[in-house]
C-alpha positions in Angstrom: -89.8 26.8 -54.1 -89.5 26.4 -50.4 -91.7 29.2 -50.1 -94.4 27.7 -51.5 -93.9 24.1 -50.2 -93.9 26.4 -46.6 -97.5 28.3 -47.6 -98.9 25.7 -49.2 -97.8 22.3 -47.6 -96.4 23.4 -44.2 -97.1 20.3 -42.5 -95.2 18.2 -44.8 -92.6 21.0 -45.2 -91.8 21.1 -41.7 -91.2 17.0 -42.1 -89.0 17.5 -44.6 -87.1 20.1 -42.8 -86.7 17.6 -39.9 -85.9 14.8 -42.0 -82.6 17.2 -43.5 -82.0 17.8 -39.8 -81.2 14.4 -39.6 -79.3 13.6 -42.6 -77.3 15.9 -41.6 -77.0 14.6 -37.9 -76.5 11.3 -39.1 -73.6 12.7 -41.5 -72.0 14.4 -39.1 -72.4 11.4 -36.4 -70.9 9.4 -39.2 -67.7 11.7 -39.7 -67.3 11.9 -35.8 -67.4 7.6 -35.8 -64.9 7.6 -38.4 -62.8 10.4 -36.6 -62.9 8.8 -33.5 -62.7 5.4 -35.2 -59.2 6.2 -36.8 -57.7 8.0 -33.4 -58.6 4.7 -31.8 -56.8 3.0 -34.7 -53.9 5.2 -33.5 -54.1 4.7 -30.0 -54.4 1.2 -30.5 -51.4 1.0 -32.7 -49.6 3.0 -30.2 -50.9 1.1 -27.4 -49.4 -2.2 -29.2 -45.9 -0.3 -30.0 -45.6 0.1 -26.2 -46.7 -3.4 -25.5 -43.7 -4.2 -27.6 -41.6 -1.9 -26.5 -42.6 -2.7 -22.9 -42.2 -6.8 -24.2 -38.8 -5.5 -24.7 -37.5 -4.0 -22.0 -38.6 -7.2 -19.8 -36.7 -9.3 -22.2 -33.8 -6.9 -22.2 -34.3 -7.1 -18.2 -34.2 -10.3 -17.6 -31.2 -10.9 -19.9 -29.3 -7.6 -17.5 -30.9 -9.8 -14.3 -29.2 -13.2 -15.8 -26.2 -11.5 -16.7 -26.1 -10.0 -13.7 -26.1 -13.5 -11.9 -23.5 -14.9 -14.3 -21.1 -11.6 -13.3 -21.9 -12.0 -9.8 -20.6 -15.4 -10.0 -17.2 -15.0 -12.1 -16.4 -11.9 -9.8 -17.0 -14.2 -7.0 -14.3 -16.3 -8.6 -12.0 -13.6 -9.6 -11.9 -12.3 -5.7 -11.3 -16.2 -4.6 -8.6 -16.3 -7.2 -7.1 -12.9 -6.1 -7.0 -13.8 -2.5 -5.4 -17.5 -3.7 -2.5 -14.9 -5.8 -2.5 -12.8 -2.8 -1.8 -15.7 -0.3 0.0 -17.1 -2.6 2.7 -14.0 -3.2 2.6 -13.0 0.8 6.0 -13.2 2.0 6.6 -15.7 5.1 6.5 -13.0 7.7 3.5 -11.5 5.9 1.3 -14.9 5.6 2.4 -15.9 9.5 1.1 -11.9 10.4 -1.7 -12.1 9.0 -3.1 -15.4 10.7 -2.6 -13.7 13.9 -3.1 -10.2 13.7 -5.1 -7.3 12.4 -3.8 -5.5 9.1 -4.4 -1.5 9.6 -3.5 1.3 7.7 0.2 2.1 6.8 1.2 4.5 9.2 2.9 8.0 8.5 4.7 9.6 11.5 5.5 13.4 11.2 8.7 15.5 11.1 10.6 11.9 11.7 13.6 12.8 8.8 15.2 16.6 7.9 16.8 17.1 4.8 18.5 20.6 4.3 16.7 22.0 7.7 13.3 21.2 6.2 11.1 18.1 8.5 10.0 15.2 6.3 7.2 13.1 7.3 7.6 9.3 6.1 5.8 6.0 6.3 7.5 3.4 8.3 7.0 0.7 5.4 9.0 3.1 2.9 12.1 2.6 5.4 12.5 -1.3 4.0 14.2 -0.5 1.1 15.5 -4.4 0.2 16.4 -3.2 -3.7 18.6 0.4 -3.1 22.0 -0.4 -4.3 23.8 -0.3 -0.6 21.5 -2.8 0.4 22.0 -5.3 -2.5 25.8 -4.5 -2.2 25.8 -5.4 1.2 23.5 -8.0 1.2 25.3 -9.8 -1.8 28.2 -10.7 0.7 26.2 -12.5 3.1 25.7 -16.3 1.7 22.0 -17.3 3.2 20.9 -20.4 0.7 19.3 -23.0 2.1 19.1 -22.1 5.3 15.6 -21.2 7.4 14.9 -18.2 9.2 16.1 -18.9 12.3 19.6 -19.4 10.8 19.0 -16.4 8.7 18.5 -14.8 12.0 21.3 -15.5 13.3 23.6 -15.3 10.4 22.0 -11.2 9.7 21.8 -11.0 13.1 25.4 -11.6 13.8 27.1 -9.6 11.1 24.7 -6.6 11.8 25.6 -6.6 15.7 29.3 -7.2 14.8 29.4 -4.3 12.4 26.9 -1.5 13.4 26.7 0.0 16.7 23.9 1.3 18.8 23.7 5.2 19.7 21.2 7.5 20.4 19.5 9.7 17.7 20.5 12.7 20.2 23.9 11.5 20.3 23.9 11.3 15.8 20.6 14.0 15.1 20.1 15.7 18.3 16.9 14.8 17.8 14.8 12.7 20.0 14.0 10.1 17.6 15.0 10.3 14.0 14.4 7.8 11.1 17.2 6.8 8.3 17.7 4.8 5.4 19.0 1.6 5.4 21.9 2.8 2.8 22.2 5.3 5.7 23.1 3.3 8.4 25.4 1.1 6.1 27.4 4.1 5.4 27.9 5.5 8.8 27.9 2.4 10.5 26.2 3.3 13.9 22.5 4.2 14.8 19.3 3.6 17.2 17.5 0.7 17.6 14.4 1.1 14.8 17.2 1.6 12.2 18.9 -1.9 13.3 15.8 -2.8 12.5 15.0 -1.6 9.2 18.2 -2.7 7.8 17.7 -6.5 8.7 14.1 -5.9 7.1 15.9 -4.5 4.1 17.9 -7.1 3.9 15.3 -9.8 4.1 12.0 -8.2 3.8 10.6 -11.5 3.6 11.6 -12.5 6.4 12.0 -9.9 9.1 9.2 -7.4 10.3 9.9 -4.6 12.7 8.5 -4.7 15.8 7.5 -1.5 18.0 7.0 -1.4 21.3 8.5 -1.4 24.5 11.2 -3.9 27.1 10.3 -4.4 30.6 6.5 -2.1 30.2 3.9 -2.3 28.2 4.1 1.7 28.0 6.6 4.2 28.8 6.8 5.3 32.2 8.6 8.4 33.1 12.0 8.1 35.3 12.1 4.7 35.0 15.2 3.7 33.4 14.4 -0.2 32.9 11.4 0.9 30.9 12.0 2.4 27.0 10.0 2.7 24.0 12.1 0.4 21.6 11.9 -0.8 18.0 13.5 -4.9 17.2 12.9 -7.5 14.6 10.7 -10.1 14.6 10.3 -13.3 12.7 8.3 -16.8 12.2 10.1 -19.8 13.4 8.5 -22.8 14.1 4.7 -21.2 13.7 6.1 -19.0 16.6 6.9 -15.1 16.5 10.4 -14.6 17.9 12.5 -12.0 18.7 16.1 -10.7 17.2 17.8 -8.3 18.8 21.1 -6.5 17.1 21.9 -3.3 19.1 24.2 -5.2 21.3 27.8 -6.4 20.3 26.1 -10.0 20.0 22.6 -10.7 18.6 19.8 -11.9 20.6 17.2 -14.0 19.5 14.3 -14.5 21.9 10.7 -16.5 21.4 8.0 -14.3 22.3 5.7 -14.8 24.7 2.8 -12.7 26.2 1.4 -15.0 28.2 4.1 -15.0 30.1 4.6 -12.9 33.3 8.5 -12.6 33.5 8.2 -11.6 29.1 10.4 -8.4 28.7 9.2 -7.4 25.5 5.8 -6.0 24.6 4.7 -5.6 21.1 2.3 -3.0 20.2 2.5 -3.4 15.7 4.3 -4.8 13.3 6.1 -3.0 10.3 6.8 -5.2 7.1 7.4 -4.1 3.4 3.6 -3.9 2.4 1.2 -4.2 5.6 1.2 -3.2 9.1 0.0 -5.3 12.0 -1.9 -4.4 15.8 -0.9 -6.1 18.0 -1.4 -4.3 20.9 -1.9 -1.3 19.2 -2.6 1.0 22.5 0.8 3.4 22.3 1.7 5.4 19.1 5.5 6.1 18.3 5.2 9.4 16.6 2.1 12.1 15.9 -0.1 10.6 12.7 0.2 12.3 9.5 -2.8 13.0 7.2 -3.0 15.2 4.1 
């Protein structure tokens, strides 16, 4: 048939020929629109799923940025209300200390107890030991209600000078500077000035802090024998730091004064239960320990 249309009509035959041509470009045109039409369905769909999603995330953002806000705030308030429980638990020595000097590290000094032969290095706050059983024991005979802590000072003061006497750690250790335990000192009765010390703080570690430092220097200066490194309690009186002394037969109790040019004692930190204060800071007492 389309042989003959060709031979005998090949004008009109080509017409038609171009006129299939173009159905069939028109039907293919038409199945590309509708594929392209439905993947831009799709991509319009998906387009809208991450509007949402997107619409979601800023919603979800804003509510982490206001919550955000609103924690920002109450942990403001918790670390106010900590800092009111702190205050508020600080012991007198503690809250006095702390108006006036720096809080720095705890420090650990080296090789300053031997048990069995073997060198133990300690912290100087672990030496205030205000609940072991000597301590309480001794403690519970000494009636302190009701009175300050100057009185207190001179009431520990006096028993502690009356029944513990000063000597040397070379004399007791043969060590150059050894550390014991209140409970320690209580059983043997005698030791060197920094153990004075930590008994009165053990005995009233709210109280009493430990002073270090030195009498009549402000650092140790070889072959003079008016100068020493030495270790005494302090305490707040009257919103002044003062002095007590206990490695003599009587106690001396002493208000402290820096500014002054004929002051004897020069502090360089402060040991109490929990903290440890600079105060002059500039001389060390023993070689630091790290881990």
């Amino acid at each position: 048939m389309n042989f003959f249309l060709n031979l005998f009509f090949p004008k009109e035959y080509k017409k038609l020929l171009d006129y299939d041509s173009l159905i069939l470009k028109y039907d293919t045109a038409k199945s590309n629109i509708s594929f392209y039409k439905q993947k831009l369905s799709i991509s319009t769909n998906n387009a809208l799923s991450l509007y949402n999603d997107l619409q979601g995330i800023t919603d979800k953002n804003s509510v982490l940025i206001q919550s955000g806000k609103i924690l920002t705030v109450e942990l403001a308030e918790l670390v106010e209300e900590n800092e009111r429980l702190v205050k508020k638990s600080l012991s007198q020595i503690d809250e006095f200390l702390k108006s006036k000097f720096k809080v720095i590290p705890n420090k650990a000094y080296k090789n300053k107890r031997k048990v069995f032969g073997v060198d133990i290095t300690v912290y100087l706050n672990q030496l205030i030991t205000p609940d072991s059983f000597e301590v309480c024991k001794y403690r519970s005979k000494i009636k302190t209600e009701n009175k300050d802590s100057y009185e207190k000072a001179k009431l520990y003061g006096g028993i502690v000078a009356k029944d513990f006497t000063w000597t040397s750690d070379k004399n007791m250790y043969n060590s150059a500077d050894f550390y014991t335990y209140a409970e320690e000192m209580i059983k043997k009765k005698k030791d060197d000035c920094e153990n004075h010390a930590y008994l009165i703080c053990s005995l009233d570690h709210k109280v009493f802090g430990n002073a270090y430092g030195f009498y009549n220097a402000k650092k140790y200066i070889p072959k003079d024998n008016n100068n020493y490194g030495h270790s005494f309690n302090c305490f707040k009186w009257n919103n002044s730091l003062y002095i007590l002394e206990t490695t003599g037969n009587v106690p001396k109790i002493h208000k402290y004064d820096p500014a002054n040019p004929s002051e004897k004692y020069h502090i360089h930190f402060i040991v109490t239960k929990d903290f440890t204060y600079k105060v002059d800071g500039s001389v060390e007492f023993g070689i630091i320990a790290g881990w």
